[in-house]
N, CA, C and O atoms as a Tinker XYZ file with bonds, in Angstrom:
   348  protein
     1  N     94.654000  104.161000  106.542000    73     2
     2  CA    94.472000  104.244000  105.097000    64     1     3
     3  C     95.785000  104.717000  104.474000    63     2     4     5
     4  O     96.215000  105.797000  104.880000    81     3
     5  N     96.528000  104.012000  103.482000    73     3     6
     6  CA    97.173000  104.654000  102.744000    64     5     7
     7  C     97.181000  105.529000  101.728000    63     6     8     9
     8  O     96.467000  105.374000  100.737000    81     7
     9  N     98.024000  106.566000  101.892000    73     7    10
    10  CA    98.404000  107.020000  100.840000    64     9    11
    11  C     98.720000  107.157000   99.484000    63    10    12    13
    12  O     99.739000  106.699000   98.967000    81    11
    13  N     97.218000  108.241000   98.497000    73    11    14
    14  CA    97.339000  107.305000   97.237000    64    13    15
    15  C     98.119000  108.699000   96.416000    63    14    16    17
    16  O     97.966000  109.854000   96.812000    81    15
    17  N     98.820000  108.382000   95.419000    73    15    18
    18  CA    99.041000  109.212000   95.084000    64    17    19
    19  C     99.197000  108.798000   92.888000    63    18    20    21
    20  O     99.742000  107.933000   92.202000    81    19
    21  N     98.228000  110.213000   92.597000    73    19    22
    22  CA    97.856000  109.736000   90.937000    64    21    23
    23  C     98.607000  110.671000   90.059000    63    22    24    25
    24  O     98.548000  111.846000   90.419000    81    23
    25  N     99.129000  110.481000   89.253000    73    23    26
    26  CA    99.747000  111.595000   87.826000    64    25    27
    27  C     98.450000  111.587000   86.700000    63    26    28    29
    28  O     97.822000  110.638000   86.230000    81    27
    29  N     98.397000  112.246000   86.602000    73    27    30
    30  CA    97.068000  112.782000   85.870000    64    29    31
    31  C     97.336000  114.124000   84.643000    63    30    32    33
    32  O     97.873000  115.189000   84.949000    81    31
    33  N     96.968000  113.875000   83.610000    73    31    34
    34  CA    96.098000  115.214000   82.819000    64    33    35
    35  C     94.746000  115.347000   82.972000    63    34    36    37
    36  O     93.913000  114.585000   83.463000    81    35
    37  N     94.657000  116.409000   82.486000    73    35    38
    38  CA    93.392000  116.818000   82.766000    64    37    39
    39  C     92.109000  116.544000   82.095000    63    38    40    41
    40  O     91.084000  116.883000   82.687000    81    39
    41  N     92.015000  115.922000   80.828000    73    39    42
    42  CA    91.251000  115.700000   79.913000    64    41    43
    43  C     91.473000  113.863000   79.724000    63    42    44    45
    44  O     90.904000  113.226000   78.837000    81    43
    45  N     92.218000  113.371000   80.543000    73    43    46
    46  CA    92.428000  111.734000   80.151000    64    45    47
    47  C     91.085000  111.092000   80.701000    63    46    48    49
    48  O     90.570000  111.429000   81.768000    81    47
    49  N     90.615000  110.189000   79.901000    73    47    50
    50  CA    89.452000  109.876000   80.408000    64    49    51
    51  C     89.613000  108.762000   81.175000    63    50    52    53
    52  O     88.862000  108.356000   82.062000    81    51
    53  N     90.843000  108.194000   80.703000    73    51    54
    54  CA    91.442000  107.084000   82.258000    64    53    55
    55  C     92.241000  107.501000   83.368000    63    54    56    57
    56  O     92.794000  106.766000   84.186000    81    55
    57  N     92.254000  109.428000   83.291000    73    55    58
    58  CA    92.341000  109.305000   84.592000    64    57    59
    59  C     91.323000  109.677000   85.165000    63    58    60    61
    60  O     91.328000  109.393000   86.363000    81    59
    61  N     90.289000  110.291000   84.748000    73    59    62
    62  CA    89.292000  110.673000   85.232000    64    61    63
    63  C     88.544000  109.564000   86.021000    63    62    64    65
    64  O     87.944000  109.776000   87.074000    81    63
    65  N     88.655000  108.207000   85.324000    73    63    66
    66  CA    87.885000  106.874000   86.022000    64    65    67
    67  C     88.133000  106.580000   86.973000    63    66    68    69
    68  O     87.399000  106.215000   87.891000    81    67
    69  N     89.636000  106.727000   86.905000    73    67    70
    70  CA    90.617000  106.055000   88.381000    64    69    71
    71  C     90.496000  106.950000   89.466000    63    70    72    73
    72  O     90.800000  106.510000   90.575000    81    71
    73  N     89.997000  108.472000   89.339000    73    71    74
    74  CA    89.571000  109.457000   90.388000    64    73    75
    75  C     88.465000  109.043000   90.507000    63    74    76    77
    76  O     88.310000  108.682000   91.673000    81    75
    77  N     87.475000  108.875000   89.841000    73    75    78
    78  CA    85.904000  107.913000   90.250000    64    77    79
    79  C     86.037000  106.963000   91.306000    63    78    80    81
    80  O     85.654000  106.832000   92.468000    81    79
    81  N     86.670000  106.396000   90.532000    73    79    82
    82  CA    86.892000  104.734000   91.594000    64    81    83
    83  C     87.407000  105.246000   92.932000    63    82    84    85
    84  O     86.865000  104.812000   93.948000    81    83
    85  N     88.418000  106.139000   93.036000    73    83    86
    86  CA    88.765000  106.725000   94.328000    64    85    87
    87  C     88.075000  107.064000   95.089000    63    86    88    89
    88  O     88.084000  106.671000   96.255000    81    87
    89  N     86.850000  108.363000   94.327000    73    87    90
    90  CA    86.155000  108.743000   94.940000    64    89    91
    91  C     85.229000  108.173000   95.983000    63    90    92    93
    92  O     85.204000  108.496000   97.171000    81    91
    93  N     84.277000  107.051000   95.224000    73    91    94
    94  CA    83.225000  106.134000   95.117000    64    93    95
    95  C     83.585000  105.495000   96.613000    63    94    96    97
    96  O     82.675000  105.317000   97.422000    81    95
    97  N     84.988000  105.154000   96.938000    73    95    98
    98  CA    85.591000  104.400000   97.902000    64    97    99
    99  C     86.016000  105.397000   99.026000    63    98   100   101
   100  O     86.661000  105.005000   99.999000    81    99
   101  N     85.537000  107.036000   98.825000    73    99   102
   102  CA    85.727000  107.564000   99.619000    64   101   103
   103  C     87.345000  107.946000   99.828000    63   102   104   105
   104  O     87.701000  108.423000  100.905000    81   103
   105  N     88.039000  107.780000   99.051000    73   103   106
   106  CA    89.478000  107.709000   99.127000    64   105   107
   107  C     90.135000  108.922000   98.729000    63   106   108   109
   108  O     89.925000  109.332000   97.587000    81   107
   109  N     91.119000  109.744000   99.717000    73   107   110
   110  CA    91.684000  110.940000   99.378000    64   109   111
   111  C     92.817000  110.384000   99.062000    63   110   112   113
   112  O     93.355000  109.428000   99.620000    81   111
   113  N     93.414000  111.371000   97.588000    73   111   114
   114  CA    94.224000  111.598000   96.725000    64   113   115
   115  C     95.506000  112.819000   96.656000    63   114   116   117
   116  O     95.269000  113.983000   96.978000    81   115
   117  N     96.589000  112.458000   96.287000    73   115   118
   118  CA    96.918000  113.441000   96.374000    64   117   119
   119  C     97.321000  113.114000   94.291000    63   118   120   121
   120  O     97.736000  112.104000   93.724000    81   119
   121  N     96.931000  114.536000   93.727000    73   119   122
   122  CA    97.125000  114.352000   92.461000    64   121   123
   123  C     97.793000  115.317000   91.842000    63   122   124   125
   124  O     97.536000  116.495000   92.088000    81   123
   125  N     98.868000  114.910000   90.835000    73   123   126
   126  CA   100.014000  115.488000   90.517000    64   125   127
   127  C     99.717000  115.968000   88.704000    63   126   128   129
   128  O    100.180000  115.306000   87.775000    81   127
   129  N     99.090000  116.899000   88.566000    73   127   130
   130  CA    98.789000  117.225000   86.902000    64   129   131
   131  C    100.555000  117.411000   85.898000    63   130   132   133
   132  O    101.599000  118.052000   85.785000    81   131
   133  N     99.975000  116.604000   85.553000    73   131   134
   134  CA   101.468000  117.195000   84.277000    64   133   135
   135  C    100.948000  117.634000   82.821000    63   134   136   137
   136  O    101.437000  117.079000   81.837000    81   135
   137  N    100.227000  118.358000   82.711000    73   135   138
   138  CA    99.794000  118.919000   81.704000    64   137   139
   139  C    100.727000  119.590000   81.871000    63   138   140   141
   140  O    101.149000  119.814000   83.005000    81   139
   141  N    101.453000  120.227000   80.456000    73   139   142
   142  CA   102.141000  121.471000   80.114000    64   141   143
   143  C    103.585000  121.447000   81.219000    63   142   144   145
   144  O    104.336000  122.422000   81.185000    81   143
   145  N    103.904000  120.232000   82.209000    73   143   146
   146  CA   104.536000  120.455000   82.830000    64   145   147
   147  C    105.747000  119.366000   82.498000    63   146   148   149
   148  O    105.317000  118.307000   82.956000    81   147
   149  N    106.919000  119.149000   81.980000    73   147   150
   150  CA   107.116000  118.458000   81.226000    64   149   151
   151  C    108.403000  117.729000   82.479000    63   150   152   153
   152  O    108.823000  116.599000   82.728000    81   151
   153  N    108.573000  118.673000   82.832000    73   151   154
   154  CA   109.499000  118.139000   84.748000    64   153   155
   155  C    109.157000  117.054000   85.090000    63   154   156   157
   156  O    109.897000  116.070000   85.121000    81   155
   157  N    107.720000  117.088000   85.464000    73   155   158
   158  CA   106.804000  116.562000   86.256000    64   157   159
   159  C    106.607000  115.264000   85.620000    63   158   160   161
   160  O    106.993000  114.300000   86.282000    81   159
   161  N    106.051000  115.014000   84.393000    73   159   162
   162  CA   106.415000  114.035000   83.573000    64   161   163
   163  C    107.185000  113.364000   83.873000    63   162   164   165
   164  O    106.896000  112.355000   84.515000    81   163
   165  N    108.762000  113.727000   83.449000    73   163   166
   166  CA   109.628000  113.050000   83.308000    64   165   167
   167  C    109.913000  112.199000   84.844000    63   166   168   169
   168  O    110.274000  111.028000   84.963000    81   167
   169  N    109.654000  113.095000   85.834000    73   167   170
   170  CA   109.362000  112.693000   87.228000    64   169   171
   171  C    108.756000  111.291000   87.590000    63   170   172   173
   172  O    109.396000  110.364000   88.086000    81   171
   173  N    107.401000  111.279000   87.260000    73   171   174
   174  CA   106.497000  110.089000   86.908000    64   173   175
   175  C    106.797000  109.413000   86.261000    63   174   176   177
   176  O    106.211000  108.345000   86.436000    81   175
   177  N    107.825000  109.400000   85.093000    73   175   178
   178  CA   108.249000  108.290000   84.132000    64   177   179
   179  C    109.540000  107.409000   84.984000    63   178   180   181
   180  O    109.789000  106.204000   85.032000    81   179
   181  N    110.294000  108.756000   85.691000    73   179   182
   182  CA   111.594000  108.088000   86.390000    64   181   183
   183  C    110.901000  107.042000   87.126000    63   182   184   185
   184  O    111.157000  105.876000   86.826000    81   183
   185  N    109.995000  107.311000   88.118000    73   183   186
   186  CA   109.481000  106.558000   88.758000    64   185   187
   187  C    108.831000  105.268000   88.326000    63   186   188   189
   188  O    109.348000  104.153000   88.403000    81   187
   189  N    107.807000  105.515000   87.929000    73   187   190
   190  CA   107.080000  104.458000   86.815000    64   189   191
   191  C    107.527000  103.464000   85.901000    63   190   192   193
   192  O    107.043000  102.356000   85.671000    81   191
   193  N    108.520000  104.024000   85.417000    73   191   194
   194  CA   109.040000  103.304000   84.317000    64   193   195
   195  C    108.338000  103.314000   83.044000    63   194   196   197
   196  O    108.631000  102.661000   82.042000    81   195
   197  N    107.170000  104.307000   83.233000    73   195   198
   198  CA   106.068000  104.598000   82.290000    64   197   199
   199  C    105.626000  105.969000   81.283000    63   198   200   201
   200  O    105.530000  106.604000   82.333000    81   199
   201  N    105.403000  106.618000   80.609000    73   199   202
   202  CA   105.156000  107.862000   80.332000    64   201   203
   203  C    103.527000  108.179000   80.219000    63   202   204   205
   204  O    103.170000  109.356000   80.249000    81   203
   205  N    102.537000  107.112000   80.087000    73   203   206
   206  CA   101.671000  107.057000   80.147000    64   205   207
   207  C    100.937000  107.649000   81.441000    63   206   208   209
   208  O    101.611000  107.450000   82.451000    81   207
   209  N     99.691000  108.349000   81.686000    73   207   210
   210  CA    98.848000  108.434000   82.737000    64   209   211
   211  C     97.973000  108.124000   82.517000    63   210   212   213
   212  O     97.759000  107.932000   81.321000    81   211
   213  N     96.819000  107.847000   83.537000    73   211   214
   214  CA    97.404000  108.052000   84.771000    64   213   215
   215  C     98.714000  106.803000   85.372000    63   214   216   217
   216  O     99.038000  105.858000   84.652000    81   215
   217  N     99.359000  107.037000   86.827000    73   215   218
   218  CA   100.303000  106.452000   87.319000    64   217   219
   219  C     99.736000  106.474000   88.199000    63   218   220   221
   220  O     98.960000  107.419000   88.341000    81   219
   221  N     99.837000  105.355000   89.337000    73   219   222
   222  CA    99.180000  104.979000   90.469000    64   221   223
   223  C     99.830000  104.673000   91.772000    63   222   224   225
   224  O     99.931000  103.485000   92.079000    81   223
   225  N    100.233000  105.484000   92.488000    73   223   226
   226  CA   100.793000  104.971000   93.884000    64   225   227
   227  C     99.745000  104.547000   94.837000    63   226   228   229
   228  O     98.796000  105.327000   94.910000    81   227
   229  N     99.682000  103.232000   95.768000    73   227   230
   230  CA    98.950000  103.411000   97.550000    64   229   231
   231  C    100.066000  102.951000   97.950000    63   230   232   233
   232  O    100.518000  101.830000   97.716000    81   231
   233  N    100.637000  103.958000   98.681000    73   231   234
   234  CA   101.574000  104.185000   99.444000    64   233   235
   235  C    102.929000  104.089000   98.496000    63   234   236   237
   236  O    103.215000  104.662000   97.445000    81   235
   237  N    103.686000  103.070000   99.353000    73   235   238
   238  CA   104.874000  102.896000   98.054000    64   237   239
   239  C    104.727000  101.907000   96.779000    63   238   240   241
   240  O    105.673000  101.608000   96.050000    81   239
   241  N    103.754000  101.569000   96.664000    73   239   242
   242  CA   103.361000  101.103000   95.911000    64   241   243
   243  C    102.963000  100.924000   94.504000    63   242   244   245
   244  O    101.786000  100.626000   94.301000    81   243
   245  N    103.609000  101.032000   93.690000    73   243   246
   246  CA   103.414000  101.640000   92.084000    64   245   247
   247  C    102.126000  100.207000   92.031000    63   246   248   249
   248  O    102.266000   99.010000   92.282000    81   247
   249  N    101.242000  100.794000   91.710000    73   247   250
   250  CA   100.054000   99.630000   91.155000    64   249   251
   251  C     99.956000  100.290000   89.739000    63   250   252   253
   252  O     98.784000  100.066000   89.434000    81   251
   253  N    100.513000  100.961000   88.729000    73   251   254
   254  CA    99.907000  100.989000   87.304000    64   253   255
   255  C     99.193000  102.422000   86.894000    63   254   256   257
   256  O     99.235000  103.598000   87.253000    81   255
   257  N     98.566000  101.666000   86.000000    73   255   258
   258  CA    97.442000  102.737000   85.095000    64   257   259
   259  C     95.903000  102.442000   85.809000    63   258   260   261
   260  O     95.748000  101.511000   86.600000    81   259
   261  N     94.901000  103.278000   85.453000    73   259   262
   262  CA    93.596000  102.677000   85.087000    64   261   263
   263  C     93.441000  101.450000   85.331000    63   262   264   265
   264  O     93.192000  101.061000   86.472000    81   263
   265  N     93.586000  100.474000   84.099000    73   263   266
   266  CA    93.344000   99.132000   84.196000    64   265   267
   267  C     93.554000   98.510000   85.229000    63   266   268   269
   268  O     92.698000   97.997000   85.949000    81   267
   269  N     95.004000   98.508000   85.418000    73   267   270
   270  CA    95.692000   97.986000   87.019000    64   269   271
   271  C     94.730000   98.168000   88.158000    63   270   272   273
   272  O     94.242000   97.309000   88.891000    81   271
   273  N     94.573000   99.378000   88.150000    73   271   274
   274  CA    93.933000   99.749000   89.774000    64   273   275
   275  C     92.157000   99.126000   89.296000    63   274   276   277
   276  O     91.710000   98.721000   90.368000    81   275
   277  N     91.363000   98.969000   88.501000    73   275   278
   278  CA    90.404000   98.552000   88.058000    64   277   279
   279  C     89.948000   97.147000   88.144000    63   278   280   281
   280  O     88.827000   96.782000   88.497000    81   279
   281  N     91.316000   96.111000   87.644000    73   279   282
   282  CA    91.457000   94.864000   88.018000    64   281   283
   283  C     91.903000   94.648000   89.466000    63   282   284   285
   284  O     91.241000   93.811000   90.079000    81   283
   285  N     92.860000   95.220000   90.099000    73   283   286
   286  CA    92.553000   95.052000   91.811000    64   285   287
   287  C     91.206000   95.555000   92.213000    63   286   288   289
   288  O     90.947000   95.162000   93.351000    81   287
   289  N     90.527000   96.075000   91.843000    73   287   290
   290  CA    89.266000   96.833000   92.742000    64   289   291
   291  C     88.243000   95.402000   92.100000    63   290   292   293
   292  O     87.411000   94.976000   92.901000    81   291
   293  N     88.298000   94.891000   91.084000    73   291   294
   294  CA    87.338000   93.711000   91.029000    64   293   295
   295  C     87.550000   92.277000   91.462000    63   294   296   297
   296  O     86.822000   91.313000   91.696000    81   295
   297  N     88.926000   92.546000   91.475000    73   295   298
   298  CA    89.373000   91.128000   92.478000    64   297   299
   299  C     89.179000   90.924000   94.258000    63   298   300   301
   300  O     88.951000   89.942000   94.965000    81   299
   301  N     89.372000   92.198000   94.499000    73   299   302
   302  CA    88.796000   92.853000   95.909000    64   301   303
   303  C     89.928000   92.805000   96.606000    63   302   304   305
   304  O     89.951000   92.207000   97.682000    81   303
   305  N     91.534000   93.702000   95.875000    73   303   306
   306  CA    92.566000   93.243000   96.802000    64   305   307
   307  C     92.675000   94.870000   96.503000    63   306   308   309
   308  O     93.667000   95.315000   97.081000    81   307
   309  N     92.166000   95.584000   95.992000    73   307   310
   310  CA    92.111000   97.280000   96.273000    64   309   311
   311  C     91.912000   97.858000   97.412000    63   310   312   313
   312  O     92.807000   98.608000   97.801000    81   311
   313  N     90.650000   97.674000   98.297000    73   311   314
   314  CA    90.666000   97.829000   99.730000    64   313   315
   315  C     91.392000   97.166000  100.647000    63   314   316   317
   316  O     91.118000   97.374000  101.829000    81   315
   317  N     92.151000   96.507000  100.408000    73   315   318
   318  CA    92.977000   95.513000  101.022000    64   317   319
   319  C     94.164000   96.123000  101.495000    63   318   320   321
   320  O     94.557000   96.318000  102.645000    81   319
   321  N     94.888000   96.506000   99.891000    73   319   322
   322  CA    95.882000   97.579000   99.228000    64   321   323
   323  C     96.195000   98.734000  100.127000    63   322   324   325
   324  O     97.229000   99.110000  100.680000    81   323
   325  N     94.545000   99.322000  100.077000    73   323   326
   326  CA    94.363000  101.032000  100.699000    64   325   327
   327  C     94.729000  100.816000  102.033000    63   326   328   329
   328  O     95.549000  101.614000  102.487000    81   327
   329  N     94.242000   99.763000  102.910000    73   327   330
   330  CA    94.113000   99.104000  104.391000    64   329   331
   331  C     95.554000   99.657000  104.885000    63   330   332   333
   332  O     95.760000  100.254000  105.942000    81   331
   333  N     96.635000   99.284000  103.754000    73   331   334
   334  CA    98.230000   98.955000  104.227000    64   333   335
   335  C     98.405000   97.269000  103.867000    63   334   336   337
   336  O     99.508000   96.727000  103.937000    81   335
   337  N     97.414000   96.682000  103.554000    73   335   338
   338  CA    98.010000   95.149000  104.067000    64   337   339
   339  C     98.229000   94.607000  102.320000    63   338   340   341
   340  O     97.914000   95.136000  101.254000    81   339
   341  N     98.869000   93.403000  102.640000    73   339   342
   342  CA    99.796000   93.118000  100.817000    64   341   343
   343  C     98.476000   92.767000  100.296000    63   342   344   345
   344  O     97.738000   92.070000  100.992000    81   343
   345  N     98.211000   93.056000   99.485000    73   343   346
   346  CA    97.129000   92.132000   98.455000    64   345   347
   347  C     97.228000   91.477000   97.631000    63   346   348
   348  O     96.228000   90.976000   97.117000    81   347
């Protein structure tokens, strides 16, 4: 299983979904809050190219926001993703 890793606040209600969907799939997280943390942010944006959260790693993998990881999980290339294998 790969390694997922989410940027998150705490009150976003799209990140809260995308920890659902994790959950649901049984999938451990490692999750990075940037509330009040403005480092950390900028961290996730270097990376991302985004300022928005949530941000979505499986493995090295930048897959997005919410939506992103939402539309792979209904196409069925999310478990695929998590596996290690390309989707």
């Amino acid at each position: 299983m790969q390694q997922v890793t989410i940027y998150t606040t705490r009150f976003c209600p799209f990140c809260i979904r995308a920890k659902m969907l994790l959950e649901s799939k049984n999938v451990a997280f490692h999750e990075i809050a940037v509330d009040g943390k403005p480092e950390l942010r900028d961290e996730m944006t270097r990376k991302a190219g985004k300022h928005t959260v949530p941000q979505i790693w499986v493995g090295s993998e930048h897959v997005g926001g919410c939506d992103e990881l939402m539309a792979l999980n209904r196409s069925g290339k999310l478990d695929t993703l998590l596996e290690g294998q390309n989707a």
